[in-house]
N, C-alpha and C positions, 0 to 999 in steps of 0.2 A: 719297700724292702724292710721286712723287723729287724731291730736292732739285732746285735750280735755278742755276747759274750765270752771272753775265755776263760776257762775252767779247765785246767791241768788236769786233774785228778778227778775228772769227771767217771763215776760209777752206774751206769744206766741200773744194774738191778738195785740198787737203793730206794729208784723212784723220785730223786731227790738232790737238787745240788745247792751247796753254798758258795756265794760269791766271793770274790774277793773283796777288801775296801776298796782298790782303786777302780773294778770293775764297779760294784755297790752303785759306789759316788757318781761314775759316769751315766748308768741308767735312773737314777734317780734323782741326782742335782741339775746334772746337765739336760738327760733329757724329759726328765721329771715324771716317768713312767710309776706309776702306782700296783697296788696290790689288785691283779686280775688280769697286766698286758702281758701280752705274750710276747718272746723275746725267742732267737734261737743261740745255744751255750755249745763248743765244738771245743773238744779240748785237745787240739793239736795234730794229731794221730790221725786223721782222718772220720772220726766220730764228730755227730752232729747232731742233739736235741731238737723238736719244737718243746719251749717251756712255758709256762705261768707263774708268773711272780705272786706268791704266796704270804710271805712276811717280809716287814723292811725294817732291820734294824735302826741303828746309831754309825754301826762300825760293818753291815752283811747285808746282805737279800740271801732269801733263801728262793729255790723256783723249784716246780713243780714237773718231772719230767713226763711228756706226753706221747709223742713217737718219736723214733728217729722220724729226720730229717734231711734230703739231700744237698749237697755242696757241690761248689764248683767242680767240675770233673779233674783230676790230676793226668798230669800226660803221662804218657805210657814209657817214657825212657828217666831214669833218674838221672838228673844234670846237677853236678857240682861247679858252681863257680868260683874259682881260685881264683883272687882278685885283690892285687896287692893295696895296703892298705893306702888311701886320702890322707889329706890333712884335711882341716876343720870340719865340715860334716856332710859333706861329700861321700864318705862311706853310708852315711844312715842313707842319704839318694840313693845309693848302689843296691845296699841292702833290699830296701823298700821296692824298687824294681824291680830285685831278683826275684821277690816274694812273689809279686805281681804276675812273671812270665813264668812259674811254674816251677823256681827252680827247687833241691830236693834238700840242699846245702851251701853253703857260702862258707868258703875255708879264704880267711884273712892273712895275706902272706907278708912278710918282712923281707925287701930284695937289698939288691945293690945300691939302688937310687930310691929306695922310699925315703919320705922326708920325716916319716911321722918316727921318732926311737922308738926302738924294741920294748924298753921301759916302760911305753905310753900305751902297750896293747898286751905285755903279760900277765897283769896284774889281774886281769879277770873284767875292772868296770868296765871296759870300753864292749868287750862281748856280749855284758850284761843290756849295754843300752841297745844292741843292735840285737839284742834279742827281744827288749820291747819296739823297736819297730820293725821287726817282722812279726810282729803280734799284732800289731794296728796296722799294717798291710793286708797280712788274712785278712781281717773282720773287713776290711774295705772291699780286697774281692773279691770274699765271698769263696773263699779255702777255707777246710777245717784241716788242714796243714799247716804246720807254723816251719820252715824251713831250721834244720839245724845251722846255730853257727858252731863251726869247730875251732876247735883250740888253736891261735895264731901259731903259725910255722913259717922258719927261714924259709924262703923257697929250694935250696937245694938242699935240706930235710923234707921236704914236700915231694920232691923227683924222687931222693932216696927211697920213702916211703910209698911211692907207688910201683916202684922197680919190685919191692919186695913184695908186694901184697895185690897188685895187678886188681887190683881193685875196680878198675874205670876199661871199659874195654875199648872205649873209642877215647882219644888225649892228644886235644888243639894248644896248640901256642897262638894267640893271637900276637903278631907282631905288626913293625912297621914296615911300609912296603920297601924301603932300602935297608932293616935293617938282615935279611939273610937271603941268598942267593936264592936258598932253595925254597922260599916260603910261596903258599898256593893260594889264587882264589879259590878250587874247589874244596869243595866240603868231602870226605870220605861216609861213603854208605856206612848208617848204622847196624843193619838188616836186623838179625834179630836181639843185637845187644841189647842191652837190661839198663849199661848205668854210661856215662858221660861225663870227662871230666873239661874244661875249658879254663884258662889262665890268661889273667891278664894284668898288663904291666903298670907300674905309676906315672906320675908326671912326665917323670924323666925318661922311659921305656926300659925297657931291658937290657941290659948289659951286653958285648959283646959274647962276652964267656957263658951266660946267661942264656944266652939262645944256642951256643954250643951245647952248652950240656945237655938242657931240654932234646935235644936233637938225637942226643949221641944216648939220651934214655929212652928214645923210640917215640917222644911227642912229633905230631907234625906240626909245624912253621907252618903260619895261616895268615892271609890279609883280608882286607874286605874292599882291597882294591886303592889304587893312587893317591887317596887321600888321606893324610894325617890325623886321627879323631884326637877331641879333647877327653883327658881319662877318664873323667865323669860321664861322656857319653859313651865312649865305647862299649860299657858291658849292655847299657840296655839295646845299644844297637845290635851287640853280636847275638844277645838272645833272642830279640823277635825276629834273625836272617834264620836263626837254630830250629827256633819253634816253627817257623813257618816252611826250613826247606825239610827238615824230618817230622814235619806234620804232628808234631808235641801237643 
Protein backbone atom coordinates (compact mmCIF):
# COMPACT_ATOMS: atom_id res chain seq x y z
CA UNK A 1 0.00 0.00 0.00
CA UNK A 2 1.65 3.81 -0.78
CA UNK A 3 2.04 5.69 1.79
CA UNK A 4 -0.63 8.29 2.63
CA UNK A 5 -0.54 11.94 3.28
CA UNK A 6 -2.83 14.56 4.74
CA UNK A 7 -3.41 17.67 3.04
CA UNK A 8 -6.26 19.88 4.44
CA UNK A 9 -6.36 22.36 1.73
CA UNK A 10 -5.78 20.07 -0.80
CA UNK A 11 -6.51 22.04 -4.44
CA UNK A 12 -6.64 19.26 -7.36
CA UNK A 13 -6.92 22.28 -10.11
CA UNK A 14 -3.49 23.57 -9.02
CA UNK A 15 -1.96 20.38 -10.13
CA UNK A 16 0.10 20.65 -6.99
CA UNK A 17 0.24 20.10 -3.21
CA UNK A 18 2.56 21.17 -0.33
CA UNK A 19 3.06 19.28 2.58
CA UNK A 20 3.01 19.98 5.75
CA UNK A 21 6.38 19.67 8.15
CA UNK A 22 5.05 16.96 10.22
CA UNK A 23 3.66 15.19 7.11
CA UNK A 24 7.28 16.31 5.16
CA UNK A 25 9.23 14.75 7.98
CA UNK A 26 7.07 11.48 8.18
CA UNK A 27 7.58 10.63 4.44
CA UNK A 28 11.01 11.59 4.14
CA UNK A 29 12.71 10.93 7.66
CA UNK A 30 10.84 8.10 8.66
CA UNK A 31 10.10 6.62 5.56
CA UNK A 32 12.80 8.06 3.57
CA UNK A 33 10.77 8.31 0.35
CA UNK A 34 12.85 10.64 -2.20
CA UNK A 35 11.94 12.83 -5.25
CA UNK A 36 10.00 10.60 -7.83
CA UNK A 37 7.86 7.97 -5.10
CA UNK A 38 4.60 8.17 -5.48
CA UNK A 39 2.50 8.69 -2.33
CA UNK A 40 -1.44 9.02 -2.07
CA UNK A 41 -2.41 12.86 -0.25
CA UNK A 42 -6.56 12.91 0.79
CA UNK A 43 -7.50 15.89 2.52
CA UNK A 44 -10.27 14.82 4.69
CA UNK A 45 -13.46 15.39 2.70
CA UNK A 46 -13.51 12.57 0.92
CA UNK A 47 -10.81 13.58 -1.90
CA UNK A 48 -8.00 11.58 -2.79
CA UNK A 49 -4.78 12.13 -5.06
CA UNK A 50 -2.34 9.43 -6.64
CA UNK A 51 0.91 11.97 -6.25
CA UNK A 52 4.77 12.21 -6.99
CA UNK A 53 7.10 13.80 -4.80
CA UNK A 54 8.68 16.55 -6.71
CA UNK A 55 10.86 18.69 -4.48
CA UNK A 56 11.95 18.11 -0.70
CA UNK A 57 12.70 20.86 1.24
CA UNK A 58 14.23 21.59 4.78
CA UNK A 59 10.80 22.58 6.42
CA UNK A 60 8.04 20.89 2.94
CA UNK A 61 7.74 18.36 0.06
CA UNK A 62 5.88 19.56 -2.44
CA UNK A 63 4.08 16.53 -4.80
CA UNK A 64 2.90 16.44 -7.97
CA UNK A 65 -0.90 15.68 -8.46
CA UNK A 66 -1.64 12.79 -10.97
CA UNK A 67 -5.33 11.41 -10.87
CA UNK A 68 -7.68 11.14 -8.36
CA UNK A 69 -7.61 8.19 -6.47
CA UNK A 70 -10.03 5.88 -4.69
CA UNK A 71 -10.52 5.35 -0.86
CA UNK A 72 -12.00 3.21 1.47
CA UNK A 73 -15.72 3.38 0.67
CA UNK A 74 -17.73 5.50 3.39
CA UNK A 75 -20.96 3.81 4.78
CA UNK A 76 -24.00 5.05 3.58
CA UNK A 77 -25.70 6.22 7.02
CA UNK A 78 -23.86 9.11 8.95
CA UNK A 79 -23.08 7.91 12.70
CA UNK A 80 -22.30 10.26 15.39
CA UNK A 81 -20.67 8.84 18.49
CA UNK A 82 -21.46 10.79 21.68
CA UNK A 83 -19.13 9.26 24.04
CA UNK A 84 -18.53 10.62 27.28
CA UNK A 85 -15.24 11.63 27.81
CA UNK A 86 -11.94 8.76 29.35
CA UNK A 87 -9.46 9.55 31.54
CA UNK A 88 -5.74 9.21 30.42
CA UNK A 89 -5.95 8.05 26.91
CA UNK A 90 -8.54 6.07 26.50
CA UNK A 91 -10.44 8.56 24.57
CA UNK A 92 -7.56 8.74 21.56
CA UNK A 93 -8.50 4.40 21.82
CA UNK A 94 -12.14 5.51 21.20
CA UNK A 95 -11.41 8.02 18.91
CA UNK A 96 -9.04 5.92 16.70
CA UNK A 97 -11.78 3.10 16.65
CA UNK A 98 -14.30 5.41 15.69
CA UNK A 99 -12.24 6.54 12.76
CA UNK A 100 -11.77 2.92 11.85
CA UNK A 101 -15.62 1.78 11.75
CA UNK A 102 -16.67 4.57 9.66
CA UNK A 103 -17.97 6.89 12.04
CA UNK A 104 -18.90 10.61 10.52
CA UNK A 105 -18.24 12.32 14.05
CA UNK A 106 -17.26 11.97 17.73
CA UNK A 107 -19.09 14.52 19.99
CA UNK A 108 -17.10 14.31 23.47
CA UNK A 109 -19.56 14.68 26.32
CA UNK A 110 -19.16 15.96 30.05
CA UNK A 111 -21.78 13.79 32.33
CA UNK A 112 -22.66 13.11 35.81
CA UNK A 113 -19.87 10.78 36.57
CA UNK A 114 -17.10 11.77 33.99
CA UNK A 115 -13.94 11.89 35.97
CA UNK A 116 -12.09 13.83 33.51
CA UNK A 117 -13.11 18.22 34.54
CA UNK A 118 -14.92 20.24 32.17
CA UNK A 119 -11.69 22.28 32.47
CA UNK A 120 -9.53 19.52 31.02
CA UNK A 121 -11.60 19.28 27.51
CA UNK A 122 -12.92 23.13 26.95
CA UNK A 123 -9.95 24.52 26.46
CA UNK A 124 -9.62 23.27 22.84
CA UNK A 125 -6.06 20.95 23.29
CA UNK A 126 -7.55 17.86 24.31
CA UNK A 127 -9.81 18.10 20.72
CA UNK A 128 -6.94 19.21 19.06
CA UNK A 129 -5.08 15.84 19.89
CA UNK A 130 -8.02 13.69 18.97
CA UNK A 131 -8.00 15.39 15.92
CA UNK A 132 -4.58 14.23 15.21
CA UNK A 133 -5.55 10.72 15.84
CA UNK A 134 -8.23 10.59 13.79
CA UNK A 135 -5.87 11.81 11.22
CA UNK A 136 -3.44 8.81 11.64
CA UNK A 137 -6.47 6.59 11.92
CA UNK A 138 -7.63 7.47 8.15
CA UNK A 139 -4.29 7.13 6.69
CA UNK A 140 -4.14 3.66 8.48
CA UNK A 141 -7.40 2.69 6.93
CA UNK A 142 -7.36 3.90 4.17
CA UNK A 143 -10.45 6.82 4.62
CA UNK A 144 -9.94 10.01 2.92
CA UNK A 145 -12.38 11.16 5.65
CA UNK A 146 -11.06 12.52 8.81
CA UNK A 147 -14.10 12.27 11.18
CA UNK A 148 -15.17 15.60 12.87
CA UNK A 149 -14.58 16.07 16.43
CA UNK A 150 -17.17 18.49 17.85
CA UNK A 151 -17.00 20.85 20.39
CA UNK A 152 -17.27 18.93 24.06
CA UNK A 153 -20.93 19.39 25.47
CA UNK A 154 -22.71 18.62 28.90
CA UNK A 155 -24.68 15.80 28.01
CA UNK A 156 -27.98 17.43 28.75
CA UNK A 157 -26.92 20.35 26.37
CA UNK A 158 -26.32 17.48 23.96
CA UNK A 159 -30.18 16.11 24.49
CA UNK A 160 -31.19 19.92 24.48
CA UNK A 161 -29.61 20.36 21.20
CA UNK A 162 -30.83 17.51 19.41
CA UNK A 163 -34.65 18.00 20.72
CA UNK A 164 -34.18 21.28 18.79
CA UNK A 165 -32.51 20.62 15.72
CA UNK A 166 -33.61 16.72 15.22
CA UNK A 167 -30.72 16.39 13.62
CA UNK A 168 -29.98 12.41 14.01
CA UNK A 169 -33.17 10.51 13.02
CA UNK A 170 -32.37 7.27 14.55
CA UNK A 171 -30.78 8.18 18.82
CA UNK A 172 -29.57 4.90 20.89
CA UNK A 173 -28.63 5.29 24.58
CA UNK A 174 -26.40 2.47 25.12
CA UNK A 175 -26.97 1.72 28.79
CA UNK A 176 -26.38 -0.93 31.38
CA UNK A 177 -28.60 -3.86 31.45
CA UNK A 178 -30.10 -2.90 35.08
CA UNK A 179 -29.67 0.32 34.55
CA UNK A 180 -33.52 1.01 32.93
CA UNK A 181 -36.43 -1.07 32.79
CA UNK A 182 -37.20 -0.21 29.64
CA UNK A 183 -33.91 -0.59 27.86
CA UNK A 184 -33.83 -3.17 24.49
CA UNK A 185 -31.48 -5.66 22.85
CA UNK A 186 -33.04 -4.70 19.64
CA UNK A 187 -31.71 -2.27 17.24
CA UNK A 188 -34.67 0.06 15.59
CA UNK A 189 -34.75 -0.02 11.58
CA UNK A 190 -32.72 2.61 10.02
CA UNK A 191 -34.68 2.31 6.63
CA UNK A 192 -33.88 5.13 4.75
CA UNK A 193 -32.56 7.54 7.45
CA UNK A 194 -29.44 9.52 6.51
CA UNK A 195 -27.81 10.24 9.90
CA UNK A 196 -27.38 8.18 13.53
CA UNK A 197 -26.68 9.38 16.67
CA UNK A 198 -25.45 6.79 19.53
CA UNK A 199 -24.09 7.80 23.23
CA UNK A 200 -22.25 6.41 25.43
CA UNK A 201 -21.58 6.41 29.18
CA UNK A 202 -18.11 6.72 31.31
CA UNK A 203 -16.71 4.60 33.82
CA UNK A 204 -19.08 5.24 36.10
CA UNK A 205 -22.37 4.76 33.66
CA UNK A 206 -25.09 7.01 33.42
CA UNK A 207 -26.89 8.49 35.97
CA UNK A 208 -30.33 7.68 37.15
CA UNK A 209 -31.70 11.03 36.03
CA UNK A 210 -29.43 10.66 33.13
CA UNK A 211 -31.26 7.95 31.41
CA UNK A 212 -34.60 9.61 32.35
CA UNK A 213 -34.08 12.39 30.59
CA UNK A 214 -32.50 10.76 27.53
CA UNK A 215 -35.80 8.77 27.49
CA UNK A 216 -38.23 11.41 28.16
CA UNK A 217 -36.24 13.34 24.87
CA UNK A 218 -37.28 10.33 22.64
CA UNK A 219 -33.61 8.41 22.83
CA UNK A 220 -34.12 4.78 23.11
CA UNK A 221 -32.46 2.86 26.11
CA UNK A 222 -30.33 0.11 24.43
CA UNK A 223 -28.12 -2.89 25.82
CA UNK A 224 -25.96 -5.35 24.09
CA UNK A 225 -27.19 -7.85 26.50
CA UNK A 226 -26.32 -9.29 30.42
CA UNK A 227 -23.01 -8.27 30.36
CA UNK A 228 -21.32 -5.20 31.86
CA UNK A 229 -18.66 -3.84 29.17
CA UNK A 230 -15.46 -1.92 30.26
CA UNK A 231 -16.00 2.00 28.78
CA UNK A 232 -13.19 1.57 26.67
CA UNK A 233 -14.64 -1.26 25.04
CA UNK A 234 -17.96 -0.63 24.65
CA UNK A 235 -17.97 2.00 21.87
CA UNK A 236 -15.80 -0.16 19.53
CA UNK A 237 -18.19 -3.08 20.42
CA UNK A 238 -21.43 -1.00 19.81
CA UNK A 239 -20.03 -0.02 16.49
CA UNK A 240 -18.99 -3.26 14.62
CA UNK A 241 -23.01 -4.70 16.26
CA UNK A 242 -24.11 -1.10 14.21
CA UNK A 243 -22.07 -1.61 11.24
CA UNK A 244 -22.64 -5.07 10.77
CA UNK A 245 -26.55 -5.20 11.64
CA UNK A 246 -27.40 -1.90 9.42
CA UNK A 247 -24.86 -3.10 6.95
CA UNK A 248 -22.62 0.29 7.22
Amino acid sequence: MLPRAFVPDLDPSSGHARLSADESAHLTRVLRLRVGARVLVFDGRGTQYLAEMTAIAKEAATVSLLEPAAAAAEPRLALTLAQAVLKGDKMDAIVRDATMMGDTAVWPLITERTIVPWSAVEQGRASERWHRVAVASAKQCGRAVVPTILAPSRFTAMLTHEVANSSASVRLHLVEPSAADEASTSLPSVGSADRALVAIGPEGGWSADEVTQAREAGWQAWTLGGRTLRAESAPLAVLAVLAYAWKL
